[in-house]
PDB file of N, H, CA, C and O in Angstrom:
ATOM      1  N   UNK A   1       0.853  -1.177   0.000  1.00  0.00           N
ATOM      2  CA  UNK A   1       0.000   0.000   0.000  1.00  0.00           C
ATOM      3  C   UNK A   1       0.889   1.226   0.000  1.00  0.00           C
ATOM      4  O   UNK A   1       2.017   1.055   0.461  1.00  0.00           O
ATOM      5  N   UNK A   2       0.621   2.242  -0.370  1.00  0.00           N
ATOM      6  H   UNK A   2      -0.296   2.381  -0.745  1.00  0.00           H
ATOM      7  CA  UNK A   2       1.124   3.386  -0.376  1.00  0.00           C
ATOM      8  C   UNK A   2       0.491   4.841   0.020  1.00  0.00           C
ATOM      9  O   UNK A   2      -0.602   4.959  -0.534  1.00  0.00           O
ATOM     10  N   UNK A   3       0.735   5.653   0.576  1.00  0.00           N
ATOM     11  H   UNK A   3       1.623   5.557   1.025  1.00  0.00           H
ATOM     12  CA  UNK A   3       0.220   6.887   1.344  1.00  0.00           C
ATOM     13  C   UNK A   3       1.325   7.888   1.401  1.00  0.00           C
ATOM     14  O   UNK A   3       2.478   7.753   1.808  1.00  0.00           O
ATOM     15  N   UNK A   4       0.739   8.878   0.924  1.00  0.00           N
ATOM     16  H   UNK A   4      -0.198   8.988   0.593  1.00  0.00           H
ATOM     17  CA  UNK A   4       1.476  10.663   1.069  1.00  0.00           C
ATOM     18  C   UNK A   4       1.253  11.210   1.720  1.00  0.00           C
ATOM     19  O   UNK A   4       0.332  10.994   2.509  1.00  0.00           O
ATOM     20  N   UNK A   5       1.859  12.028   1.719  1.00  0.00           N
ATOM     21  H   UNK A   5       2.606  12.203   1.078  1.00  0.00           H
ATOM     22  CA  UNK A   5       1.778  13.317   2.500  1.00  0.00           C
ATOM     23  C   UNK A   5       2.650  14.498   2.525  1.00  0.00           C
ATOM     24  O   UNK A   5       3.789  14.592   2.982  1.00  0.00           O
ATOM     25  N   UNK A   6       1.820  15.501   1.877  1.00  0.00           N
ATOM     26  H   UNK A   6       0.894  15.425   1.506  1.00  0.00           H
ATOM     27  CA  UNK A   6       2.829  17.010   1.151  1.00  0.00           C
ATOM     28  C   UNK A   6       3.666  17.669   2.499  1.00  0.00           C
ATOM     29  O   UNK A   6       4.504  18.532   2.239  1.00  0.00           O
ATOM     30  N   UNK A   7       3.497  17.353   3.664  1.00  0.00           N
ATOM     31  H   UNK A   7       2.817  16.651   3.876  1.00  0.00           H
ATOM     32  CA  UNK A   7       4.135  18.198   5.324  1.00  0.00           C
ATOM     33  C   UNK A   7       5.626  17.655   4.646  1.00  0.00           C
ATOM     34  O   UNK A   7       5.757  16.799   3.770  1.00  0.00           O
ATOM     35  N   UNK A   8       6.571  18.344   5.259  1.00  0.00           N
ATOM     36  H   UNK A   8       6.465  19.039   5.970  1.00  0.00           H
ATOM     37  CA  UNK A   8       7.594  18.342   5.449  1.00  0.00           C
ATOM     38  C   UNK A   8       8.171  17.932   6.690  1.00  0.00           C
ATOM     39  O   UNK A   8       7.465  17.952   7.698  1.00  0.00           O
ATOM     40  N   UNK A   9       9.444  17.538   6.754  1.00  0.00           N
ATOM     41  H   UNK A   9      10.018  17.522   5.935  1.00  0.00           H
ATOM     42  CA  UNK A   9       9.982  17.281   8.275  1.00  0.00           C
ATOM     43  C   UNK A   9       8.836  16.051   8.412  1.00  0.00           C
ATOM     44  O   UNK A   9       8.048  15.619   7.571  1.00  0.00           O
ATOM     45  N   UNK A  10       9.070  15.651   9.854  1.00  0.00           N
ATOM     46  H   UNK A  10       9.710  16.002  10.537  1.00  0.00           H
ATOM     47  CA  UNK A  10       8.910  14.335  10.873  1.00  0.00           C
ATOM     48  C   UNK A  10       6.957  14.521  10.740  1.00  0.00           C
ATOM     49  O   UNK A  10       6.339  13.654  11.356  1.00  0.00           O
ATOM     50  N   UNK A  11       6.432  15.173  10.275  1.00  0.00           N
ATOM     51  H   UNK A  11       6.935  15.878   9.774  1.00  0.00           H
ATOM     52  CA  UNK A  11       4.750  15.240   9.815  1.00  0.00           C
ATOM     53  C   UNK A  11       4.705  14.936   8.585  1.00  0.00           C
ATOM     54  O   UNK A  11       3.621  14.441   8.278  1.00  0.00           O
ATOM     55  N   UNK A  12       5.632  15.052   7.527  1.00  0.00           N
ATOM     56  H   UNK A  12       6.513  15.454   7.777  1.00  0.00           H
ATOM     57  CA  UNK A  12       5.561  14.123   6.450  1.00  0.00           C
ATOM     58  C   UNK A  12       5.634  12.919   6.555  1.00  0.00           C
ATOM     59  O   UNK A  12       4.862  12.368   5.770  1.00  0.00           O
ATOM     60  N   UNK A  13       6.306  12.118   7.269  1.00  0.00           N
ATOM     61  H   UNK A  13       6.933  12.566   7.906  1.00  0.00           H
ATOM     62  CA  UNK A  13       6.819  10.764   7.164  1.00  0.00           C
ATOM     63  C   UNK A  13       5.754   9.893   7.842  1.00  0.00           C
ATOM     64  O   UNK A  13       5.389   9.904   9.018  1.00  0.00           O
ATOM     65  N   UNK A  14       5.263   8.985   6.610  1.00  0.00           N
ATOM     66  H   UNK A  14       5.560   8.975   5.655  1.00  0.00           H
ATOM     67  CA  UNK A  14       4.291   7.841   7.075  1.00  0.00           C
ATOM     68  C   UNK A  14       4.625   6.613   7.388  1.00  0.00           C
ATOM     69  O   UNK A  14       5.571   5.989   6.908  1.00  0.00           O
ATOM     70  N   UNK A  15       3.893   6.250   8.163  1.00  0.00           N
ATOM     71  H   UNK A  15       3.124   6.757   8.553  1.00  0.00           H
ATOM     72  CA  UNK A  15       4.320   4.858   8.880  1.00  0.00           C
ATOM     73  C   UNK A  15       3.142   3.551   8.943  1.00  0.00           C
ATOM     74  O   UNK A  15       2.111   4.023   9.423  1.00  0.00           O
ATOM     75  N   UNK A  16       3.001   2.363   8.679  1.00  0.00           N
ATOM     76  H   UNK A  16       3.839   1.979   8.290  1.00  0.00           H
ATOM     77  CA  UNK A  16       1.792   1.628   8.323  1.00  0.00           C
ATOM     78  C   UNK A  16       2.104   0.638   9.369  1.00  0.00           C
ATOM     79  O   UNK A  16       3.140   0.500  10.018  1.00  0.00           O
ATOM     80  N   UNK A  17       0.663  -0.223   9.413  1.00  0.00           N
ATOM     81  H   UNK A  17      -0.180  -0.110   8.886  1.00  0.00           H
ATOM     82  CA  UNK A  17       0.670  -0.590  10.435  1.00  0.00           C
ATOM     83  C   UNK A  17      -0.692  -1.276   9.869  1.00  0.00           C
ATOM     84  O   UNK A  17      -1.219  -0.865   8.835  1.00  0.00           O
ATOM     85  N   UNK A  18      -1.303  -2.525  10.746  1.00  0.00           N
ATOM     86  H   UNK A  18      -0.875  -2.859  11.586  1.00  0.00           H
ATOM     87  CA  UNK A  18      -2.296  -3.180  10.141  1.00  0.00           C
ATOM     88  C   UNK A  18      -3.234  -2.452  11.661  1.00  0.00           C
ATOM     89  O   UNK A  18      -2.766  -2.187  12.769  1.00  0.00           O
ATOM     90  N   UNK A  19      -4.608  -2.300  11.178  1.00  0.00           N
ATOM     91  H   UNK A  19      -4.988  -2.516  10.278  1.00  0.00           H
ATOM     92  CA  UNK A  19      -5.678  -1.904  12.131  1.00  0.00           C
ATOM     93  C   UNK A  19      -6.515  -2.930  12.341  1.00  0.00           C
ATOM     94  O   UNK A  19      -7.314  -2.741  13.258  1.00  0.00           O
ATOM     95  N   UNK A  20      -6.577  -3.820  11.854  1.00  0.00           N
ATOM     96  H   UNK A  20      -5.928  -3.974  11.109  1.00  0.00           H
ATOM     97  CA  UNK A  20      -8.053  -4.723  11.802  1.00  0.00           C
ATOM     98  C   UNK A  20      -6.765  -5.946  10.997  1.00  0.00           C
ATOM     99  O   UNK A  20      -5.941  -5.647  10.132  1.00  0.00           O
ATOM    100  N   UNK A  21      -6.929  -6.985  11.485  1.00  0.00           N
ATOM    101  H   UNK A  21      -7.599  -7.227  12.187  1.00  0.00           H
ATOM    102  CA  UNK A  21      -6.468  -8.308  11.052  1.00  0.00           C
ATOM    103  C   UNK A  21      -6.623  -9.798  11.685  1.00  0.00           C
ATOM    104  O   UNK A  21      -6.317  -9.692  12.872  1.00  0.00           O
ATOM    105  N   UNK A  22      -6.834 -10.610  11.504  1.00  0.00           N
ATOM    106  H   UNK A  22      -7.083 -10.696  10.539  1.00  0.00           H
ATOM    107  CA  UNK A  22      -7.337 -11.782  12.128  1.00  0.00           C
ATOM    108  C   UNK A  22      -5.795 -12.420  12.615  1.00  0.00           C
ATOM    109  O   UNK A  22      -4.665 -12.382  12.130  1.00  0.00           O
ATOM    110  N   UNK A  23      -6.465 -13.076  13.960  1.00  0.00           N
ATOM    111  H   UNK A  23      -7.383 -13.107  14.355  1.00  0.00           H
ATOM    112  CA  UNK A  23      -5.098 -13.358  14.179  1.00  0.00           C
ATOM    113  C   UNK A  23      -4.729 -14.724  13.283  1.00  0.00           C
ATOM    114  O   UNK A  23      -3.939 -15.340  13.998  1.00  0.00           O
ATOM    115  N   UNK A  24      -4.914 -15.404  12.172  1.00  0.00           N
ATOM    116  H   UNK A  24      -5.555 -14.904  11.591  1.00  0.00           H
ATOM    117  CA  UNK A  24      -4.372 -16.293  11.662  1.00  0.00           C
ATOM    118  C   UNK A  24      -3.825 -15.677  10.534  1.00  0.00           C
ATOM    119  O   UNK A  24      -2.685 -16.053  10.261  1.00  0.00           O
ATOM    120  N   UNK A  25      -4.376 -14.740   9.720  1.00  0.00           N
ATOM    121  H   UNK A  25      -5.302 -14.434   9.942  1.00  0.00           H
ATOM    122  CA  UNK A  25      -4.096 -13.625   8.841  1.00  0.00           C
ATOM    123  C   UNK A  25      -2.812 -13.389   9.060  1.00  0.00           C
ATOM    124  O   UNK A  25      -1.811 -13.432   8.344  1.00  0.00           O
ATOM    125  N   UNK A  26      -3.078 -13.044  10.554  1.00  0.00           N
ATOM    126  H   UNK A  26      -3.891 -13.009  11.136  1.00  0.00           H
ATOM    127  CA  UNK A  26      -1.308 -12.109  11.186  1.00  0.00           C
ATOM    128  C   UNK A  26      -0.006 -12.924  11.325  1.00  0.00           C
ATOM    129  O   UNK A  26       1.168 -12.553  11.342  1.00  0.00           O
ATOM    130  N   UNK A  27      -0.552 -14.117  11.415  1.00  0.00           N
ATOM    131  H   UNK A  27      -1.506 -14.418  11.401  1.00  0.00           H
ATOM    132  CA  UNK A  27       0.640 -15.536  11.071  1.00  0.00           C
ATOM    133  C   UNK A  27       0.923 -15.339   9.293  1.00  0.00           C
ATOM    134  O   UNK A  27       2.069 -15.360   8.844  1.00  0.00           O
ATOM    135  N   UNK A  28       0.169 -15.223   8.747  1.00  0.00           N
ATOM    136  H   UNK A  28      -0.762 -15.205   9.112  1.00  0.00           H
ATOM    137  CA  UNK A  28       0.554 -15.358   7.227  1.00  0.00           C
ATOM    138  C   UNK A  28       1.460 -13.814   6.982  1.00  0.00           C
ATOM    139  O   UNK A  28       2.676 -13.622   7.006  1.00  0.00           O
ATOM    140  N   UNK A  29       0.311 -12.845   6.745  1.00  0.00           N
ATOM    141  H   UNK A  29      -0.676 -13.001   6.725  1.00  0.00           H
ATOM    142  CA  UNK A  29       0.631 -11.277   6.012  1.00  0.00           C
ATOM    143  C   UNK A  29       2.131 -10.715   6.889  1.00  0.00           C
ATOM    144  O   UNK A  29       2.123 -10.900   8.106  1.00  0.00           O
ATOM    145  N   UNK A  30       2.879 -10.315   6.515  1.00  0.00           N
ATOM    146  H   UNK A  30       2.886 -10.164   5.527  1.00  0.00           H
ATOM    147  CA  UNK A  30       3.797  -8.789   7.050  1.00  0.00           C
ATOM    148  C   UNK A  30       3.773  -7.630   6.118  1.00  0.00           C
ATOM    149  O   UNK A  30       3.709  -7.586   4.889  1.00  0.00           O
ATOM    150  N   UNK A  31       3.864  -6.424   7.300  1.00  0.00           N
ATOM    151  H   UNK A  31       3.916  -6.459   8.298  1.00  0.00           H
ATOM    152  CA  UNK A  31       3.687  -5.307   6.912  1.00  0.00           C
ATOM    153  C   UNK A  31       5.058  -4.870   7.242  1.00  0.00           C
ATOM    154  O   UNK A  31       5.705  -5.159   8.249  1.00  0.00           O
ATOM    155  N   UNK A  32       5.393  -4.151   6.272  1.00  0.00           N
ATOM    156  H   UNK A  32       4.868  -3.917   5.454  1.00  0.00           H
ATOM    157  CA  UNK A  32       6.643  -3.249   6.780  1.00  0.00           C
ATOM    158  C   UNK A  32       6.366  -2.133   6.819  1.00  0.00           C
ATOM    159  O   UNK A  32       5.988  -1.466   5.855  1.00  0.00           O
ATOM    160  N   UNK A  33       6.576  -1.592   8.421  1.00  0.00           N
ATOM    161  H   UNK A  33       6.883  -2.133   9.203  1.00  0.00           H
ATOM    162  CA  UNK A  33       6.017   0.045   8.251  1.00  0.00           C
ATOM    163  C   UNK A  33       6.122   0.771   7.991  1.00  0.00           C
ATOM    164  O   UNK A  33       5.262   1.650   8.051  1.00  0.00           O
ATOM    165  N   UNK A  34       7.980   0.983   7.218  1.00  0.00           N
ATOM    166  H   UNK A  34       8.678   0.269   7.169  1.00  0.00           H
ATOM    167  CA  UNK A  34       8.226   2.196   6.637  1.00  0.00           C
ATOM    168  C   UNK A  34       7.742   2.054   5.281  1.00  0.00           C
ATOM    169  O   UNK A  34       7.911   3.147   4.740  1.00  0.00           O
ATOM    170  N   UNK A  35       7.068   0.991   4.233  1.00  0.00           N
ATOM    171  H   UNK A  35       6.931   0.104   4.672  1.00  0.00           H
ATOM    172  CA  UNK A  35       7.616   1.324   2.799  1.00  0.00           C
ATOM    173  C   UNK A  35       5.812   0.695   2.518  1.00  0.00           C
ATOM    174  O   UNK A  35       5.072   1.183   1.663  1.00  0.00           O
ATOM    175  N   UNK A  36       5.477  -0.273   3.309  1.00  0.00           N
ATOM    176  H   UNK A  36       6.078  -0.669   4.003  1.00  0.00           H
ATOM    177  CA  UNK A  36       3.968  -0.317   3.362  1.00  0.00           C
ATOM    178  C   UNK A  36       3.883  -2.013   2.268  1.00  0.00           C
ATOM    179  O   UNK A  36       2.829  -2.580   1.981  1.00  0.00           O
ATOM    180  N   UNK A  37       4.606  -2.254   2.057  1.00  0.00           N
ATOM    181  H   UNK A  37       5.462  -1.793   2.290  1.00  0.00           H
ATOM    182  CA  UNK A  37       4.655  -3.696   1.696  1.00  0.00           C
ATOM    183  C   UNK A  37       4.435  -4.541   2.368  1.00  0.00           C
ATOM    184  O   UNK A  37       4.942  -4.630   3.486  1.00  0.00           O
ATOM    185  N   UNK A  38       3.115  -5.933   1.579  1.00  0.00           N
ATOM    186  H   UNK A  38       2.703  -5.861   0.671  1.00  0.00           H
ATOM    187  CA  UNK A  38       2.365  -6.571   2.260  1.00  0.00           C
ATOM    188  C   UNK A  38       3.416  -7.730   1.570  1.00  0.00           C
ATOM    189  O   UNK A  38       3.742  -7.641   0.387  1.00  0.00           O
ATOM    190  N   UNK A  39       3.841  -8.686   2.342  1.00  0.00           N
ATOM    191  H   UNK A  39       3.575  -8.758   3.304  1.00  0.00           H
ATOM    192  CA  UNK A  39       4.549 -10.136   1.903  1.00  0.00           C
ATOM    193  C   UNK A  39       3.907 -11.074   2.960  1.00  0.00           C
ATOM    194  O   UNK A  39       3.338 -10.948   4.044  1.00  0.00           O
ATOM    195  N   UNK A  40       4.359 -12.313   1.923  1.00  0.00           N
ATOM    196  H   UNK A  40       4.822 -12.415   1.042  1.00  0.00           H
ATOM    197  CA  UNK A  40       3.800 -13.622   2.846  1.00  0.00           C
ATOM    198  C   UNK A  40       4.861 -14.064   4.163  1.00  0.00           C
ATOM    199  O   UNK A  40       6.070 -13.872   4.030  1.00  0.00           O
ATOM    200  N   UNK A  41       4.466 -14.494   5.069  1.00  0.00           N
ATOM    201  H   UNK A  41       3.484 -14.650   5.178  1.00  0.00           H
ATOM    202  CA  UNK A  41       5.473 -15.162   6.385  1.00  0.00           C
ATOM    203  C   UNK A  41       5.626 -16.931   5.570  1.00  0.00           C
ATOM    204  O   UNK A  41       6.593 -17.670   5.758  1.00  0.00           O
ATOM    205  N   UNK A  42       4.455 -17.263   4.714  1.00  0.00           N
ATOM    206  H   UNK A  42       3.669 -16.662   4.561  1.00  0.00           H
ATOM    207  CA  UNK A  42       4.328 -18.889   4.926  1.00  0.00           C
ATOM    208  C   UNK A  42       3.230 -18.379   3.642  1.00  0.00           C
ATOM    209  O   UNK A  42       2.434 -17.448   3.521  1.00  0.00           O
ATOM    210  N   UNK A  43       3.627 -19.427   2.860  1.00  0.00           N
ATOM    211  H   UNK A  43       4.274 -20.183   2.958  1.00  0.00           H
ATOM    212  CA  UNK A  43       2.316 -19.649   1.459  1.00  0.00           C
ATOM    213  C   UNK A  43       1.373 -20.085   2.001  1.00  0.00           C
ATOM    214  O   UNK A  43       1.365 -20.835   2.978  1.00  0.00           O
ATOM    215  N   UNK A  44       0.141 -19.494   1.197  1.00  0.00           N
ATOM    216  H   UNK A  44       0.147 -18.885   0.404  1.00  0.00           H
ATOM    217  CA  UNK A  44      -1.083 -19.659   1.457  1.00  0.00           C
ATOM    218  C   UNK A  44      -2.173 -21.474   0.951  1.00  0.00           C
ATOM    219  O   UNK A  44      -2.005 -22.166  -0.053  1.00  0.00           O
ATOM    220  N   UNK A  45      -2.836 -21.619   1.709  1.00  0.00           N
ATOM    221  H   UNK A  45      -2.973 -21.056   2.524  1.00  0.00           H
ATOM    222  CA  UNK A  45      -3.136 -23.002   1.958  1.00  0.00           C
ATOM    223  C   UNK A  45      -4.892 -22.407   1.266  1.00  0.00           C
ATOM    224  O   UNK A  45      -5.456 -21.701   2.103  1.00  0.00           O
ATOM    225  N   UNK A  46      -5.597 -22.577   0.149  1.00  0.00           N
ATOM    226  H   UNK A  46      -5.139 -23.151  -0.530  1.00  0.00           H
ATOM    227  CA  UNK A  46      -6.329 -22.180   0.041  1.00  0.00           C
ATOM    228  C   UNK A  46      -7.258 -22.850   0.007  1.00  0.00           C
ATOM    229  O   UNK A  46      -8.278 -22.297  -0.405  1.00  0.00           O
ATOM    230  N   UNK A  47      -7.343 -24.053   0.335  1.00  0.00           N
ATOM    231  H   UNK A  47      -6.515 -24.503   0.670  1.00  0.00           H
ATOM    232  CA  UNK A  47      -8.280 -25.101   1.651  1.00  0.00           C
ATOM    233  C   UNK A  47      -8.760 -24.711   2.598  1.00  0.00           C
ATOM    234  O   UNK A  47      -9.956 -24.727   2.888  1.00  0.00           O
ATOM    235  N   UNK A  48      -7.351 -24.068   3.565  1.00  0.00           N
ATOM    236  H   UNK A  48      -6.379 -24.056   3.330  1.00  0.00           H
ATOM    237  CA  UNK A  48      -7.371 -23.450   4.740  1.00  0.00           C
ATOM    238  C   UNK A  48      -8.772 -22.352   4.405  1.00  0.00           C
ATOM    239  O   UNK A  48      -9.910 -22.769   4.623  1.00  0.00           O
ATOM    240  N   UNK A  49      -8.617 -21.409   4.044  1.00  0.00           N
ATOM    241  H   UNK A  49      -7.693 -21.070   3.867  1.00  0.00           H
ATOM    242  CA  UNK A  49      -9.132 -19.756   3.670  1.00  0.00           C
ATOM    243  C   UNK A  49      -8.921 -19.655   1.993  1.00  0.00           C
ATOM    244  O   UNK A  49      -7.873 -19.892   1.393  1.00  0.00           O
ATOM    245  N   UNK A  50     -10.198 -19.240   1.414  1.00  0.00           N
ATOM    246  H   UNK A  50     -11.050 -19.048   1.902  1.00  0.00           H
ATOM    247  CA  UNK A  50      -9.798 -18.708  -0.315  1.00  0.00           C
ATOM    248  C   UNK A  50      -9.596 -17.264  -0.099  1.00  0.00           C
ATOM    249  O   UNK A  50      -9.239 -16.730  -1.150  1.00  0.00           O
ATOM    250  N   UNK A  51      -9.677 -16.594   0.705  1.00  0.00           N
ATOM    251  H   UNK A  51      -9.967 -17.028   1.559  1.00  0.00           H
ATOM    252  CA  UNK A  51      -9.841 -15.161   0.590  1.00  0.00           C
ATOM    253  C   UNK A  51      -9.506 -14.313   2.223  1.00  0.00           C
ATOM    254  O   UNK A  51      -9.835 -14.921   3.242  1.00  0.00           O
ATOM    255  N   UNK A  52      -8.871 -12.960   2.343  1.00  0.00           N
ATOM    256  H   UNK A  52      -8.603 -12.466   1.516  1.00  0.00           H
ATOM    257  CA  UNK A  52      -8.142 -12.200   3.137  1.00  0.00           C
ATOM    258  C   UNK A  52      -8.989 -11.144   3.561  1.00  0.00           C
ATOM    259  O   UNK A  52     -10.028 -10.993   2.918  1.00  0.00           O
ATOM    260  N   UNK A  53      -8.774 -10.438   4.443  1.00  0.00           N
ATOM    261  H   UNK A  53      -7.930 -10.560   4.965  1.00  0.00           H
ATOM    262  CA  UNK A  53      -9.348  -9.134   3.975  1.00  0.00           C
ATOM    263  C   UNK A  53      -8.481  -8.411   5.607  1.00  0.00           C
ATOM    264  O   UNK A  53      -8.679  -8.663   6.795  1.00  0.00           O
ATOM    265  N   UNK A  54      -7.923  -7.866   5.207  1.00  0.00           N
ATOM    266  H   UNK A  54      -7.761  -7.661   4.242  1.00  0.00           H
ATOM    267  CA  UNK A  54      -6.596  -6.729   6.052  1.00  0.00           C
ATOM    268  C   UNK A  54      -7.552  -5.561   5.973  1.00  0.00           C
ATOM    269  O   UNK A  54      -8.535  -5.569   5.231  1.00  0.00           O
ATOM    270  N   UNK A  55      -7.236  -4.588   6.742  1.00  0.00           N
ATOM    271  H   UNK A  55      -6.438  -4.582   7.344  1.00  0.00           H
ATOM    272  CA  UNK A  55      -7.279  -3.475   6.988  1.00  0.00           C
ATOM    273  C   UNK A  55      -5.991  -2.631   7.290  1.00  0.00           C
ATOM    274  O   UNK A  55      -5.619  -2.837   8.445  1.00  0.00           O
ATOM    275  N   UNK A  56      -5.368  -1.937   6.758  1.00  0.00           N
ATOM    276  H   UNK A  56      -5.670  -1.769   5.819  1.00  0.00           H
ATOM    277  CA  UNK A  56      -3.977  -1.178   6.848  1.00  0.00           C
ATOM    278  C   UNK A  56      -4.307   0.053   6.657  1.00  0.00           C
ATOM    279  O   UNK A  56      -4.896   0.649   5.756  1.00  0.00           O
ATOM    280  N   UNK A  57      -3.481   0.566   8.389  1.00  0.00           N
ATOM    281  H   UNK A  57      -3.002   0.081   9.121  1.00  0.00           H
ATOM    282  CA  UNK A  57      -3.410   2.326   8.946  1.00  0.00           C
ATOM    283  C   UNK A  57      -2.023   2.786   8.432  1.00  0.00           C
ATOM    284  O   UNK A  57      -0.911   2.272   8.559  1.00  0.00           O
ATOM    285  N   UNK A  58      -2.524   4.154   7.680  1.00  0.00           N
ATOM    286  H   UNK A  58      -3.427   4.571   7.577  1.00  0.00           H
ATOM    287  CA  UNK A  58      -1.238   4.985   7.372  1.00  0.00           C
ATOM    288  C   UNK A  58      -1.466   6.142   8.422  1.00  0.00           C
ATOM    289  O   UNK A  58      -2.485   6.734   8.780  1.00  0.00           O
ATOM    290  N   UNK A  59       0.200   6.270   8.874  1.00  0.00           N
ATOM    291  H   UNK A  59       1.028   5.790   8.584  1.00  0.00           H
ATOM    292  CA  UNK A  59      -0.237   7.476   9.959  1.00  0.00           C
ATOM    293  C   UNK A  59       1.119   8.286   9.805  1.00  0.00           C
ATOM    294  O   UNK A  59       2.258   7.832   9.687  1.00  0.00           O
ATOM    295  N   UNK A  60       0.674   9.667   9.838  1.00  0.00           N
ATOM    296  H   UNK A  60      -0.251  10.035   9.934  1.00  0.00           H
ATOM    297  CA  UNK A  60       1.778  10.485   9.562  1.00  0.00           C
ATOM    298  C   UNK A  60       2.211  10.652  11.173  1.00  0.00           C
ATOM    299  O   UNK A  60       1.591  10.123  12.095  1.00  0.00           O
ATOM    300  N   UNK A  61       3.502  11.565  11.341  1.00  0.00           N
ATOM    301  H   UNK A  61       4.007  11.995  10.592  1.00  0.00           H
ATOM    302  CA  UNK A  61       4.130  11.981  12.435  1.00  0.00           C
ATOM    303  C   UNK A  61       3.527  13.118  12.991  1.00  0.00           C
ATOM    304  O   UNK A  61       4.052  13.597  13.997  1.00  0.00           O
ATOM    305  N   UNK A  62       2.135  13.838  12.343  1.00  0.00           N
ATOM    306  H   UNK A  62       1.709  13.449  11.527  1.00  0.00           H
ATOM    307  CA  UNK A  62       1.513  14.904  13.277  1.00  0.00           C
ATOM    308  C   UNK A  62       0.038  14.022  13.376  1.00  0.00           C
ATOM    309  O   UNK A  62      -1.043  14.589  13.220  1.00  0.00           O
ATOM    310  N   UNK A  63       0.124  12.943  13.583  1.00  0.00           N
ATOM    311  H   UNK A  63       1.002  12.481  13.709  1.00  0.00           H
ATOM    312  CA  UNK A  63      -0.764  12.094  14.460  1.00  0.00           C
ATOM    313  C   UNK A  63      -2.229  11.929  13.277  1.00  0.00           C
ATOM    314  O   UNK A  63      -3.385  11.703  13.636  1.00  0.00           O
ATOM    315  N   UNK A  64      -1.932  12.045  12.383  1.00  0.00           N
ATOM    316  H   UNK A  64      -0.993  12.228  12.092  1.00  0.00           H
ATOM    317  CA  UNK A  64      -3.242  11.972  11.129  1.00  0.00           C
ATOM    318  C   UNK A  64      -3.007  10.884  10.767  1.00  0.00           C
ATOM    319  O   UNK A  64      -1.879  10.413  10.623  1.00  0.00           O
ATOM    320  N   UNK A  65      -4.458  10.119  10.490  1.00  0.00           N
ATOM    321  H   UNK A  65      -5.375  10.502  10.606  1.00  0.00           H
ATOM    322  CA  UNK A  65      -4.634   9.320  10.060  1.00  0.00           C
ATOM    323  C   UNK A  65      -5.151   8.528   8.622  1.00  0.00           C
ATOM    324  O   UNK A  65      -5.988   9.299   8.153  1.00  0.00           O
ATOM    325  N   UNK A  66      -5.040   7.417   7.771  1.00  0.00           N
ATOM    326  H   UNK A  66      -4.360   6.790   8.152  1.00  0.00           H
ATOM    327  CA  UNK A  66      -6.329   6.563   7.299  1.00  0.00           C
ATOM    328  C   UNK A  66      -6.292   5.527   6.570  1.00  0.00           C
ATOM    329  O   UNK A  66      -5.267   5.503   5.890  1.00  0.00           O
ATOM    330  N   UNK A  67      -6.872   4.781   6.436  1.00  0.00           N
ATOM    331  H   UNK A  67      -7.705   4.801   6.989  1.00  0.00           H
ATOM    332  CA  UNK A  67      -7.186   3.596   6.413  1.00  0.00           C
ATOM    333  C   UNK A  67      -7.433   3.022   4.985  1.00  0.00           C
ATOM    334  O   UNK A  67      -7.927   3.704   4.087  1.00  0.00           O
ATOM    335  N   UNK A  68      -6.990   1.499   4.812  1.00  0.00           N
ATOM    336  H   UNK A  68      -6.589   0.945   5.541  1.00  0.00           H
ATOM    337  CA  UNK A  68      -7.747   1.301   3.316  1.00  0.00           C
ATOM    338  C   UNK A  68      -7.805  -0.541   3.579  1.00  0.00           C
ATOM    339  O   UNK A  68      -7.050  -1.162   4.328  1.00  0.00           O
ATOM    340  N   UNK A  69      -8.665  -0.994   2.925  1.00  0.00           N
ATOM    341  H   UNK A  69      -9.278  -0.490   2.317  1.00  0.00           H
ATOM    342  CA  UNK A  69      -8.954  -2.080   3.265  1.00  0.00           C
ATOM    343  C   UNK A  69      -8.244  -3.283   1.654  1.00  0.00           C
ATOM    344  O   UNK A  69      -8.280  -3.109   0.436  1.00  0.00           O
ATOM    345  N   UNK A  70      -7.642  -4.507   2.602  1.00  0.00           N
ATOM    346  H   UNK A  70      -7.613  -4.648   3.591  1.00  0.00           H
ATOM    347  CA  UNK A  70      -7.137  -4.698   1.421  1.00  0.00           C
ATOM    348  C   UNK A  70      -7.386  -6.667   1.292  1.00  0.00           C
ATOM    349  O   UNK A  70      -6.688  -7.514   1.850  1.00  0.00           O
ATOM    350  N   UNK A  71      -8.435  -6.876   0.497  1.00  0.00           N
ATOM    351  H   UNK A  71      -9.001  -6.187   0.044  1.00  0.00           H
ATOM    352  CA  UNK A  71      -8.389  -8.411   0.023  1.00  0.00           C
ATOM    353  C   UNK A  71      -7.617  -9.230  -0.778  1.00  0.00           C
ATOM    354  O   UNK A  71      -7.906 -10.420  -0.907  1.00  0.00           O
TER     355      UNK A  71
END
């Protein structure tokens, strides 16, 4: 995922983070918070689950927020 923000200095810089995720989800997905890339921990078993659904928070350094939902 990806998110901007025109502020300058330490209120520009976004940071991600998952808001809503299941905890078996959270065994599979990683987020990296500086760059917002979703990768697998372990391939997906689609027996297990056919389908995801994440929720990922972008939050700048003057405390703003939002959200985007991702299947």
């Amino acid at each position: 995922v990806t998110a901007t923000d025109t502020d300058e200095g330490q209120n520009g810089h976004v940071k991600y983070s998952f808001k809503k995720i299941t905890e078996k989800a959270s065994k599979i997905f990683h987020l990296d918070s500086e760059t917002g890339e979703i990768t697998l921990m372990r391939s997906l078993d689609f027996e297990g689950s056919n389908a995801y659904a994440l929720e990922v928070q972008a939050r700048d350094g003057g405390g703003l927020s939002d959200t985007a939902k991702v299947s």
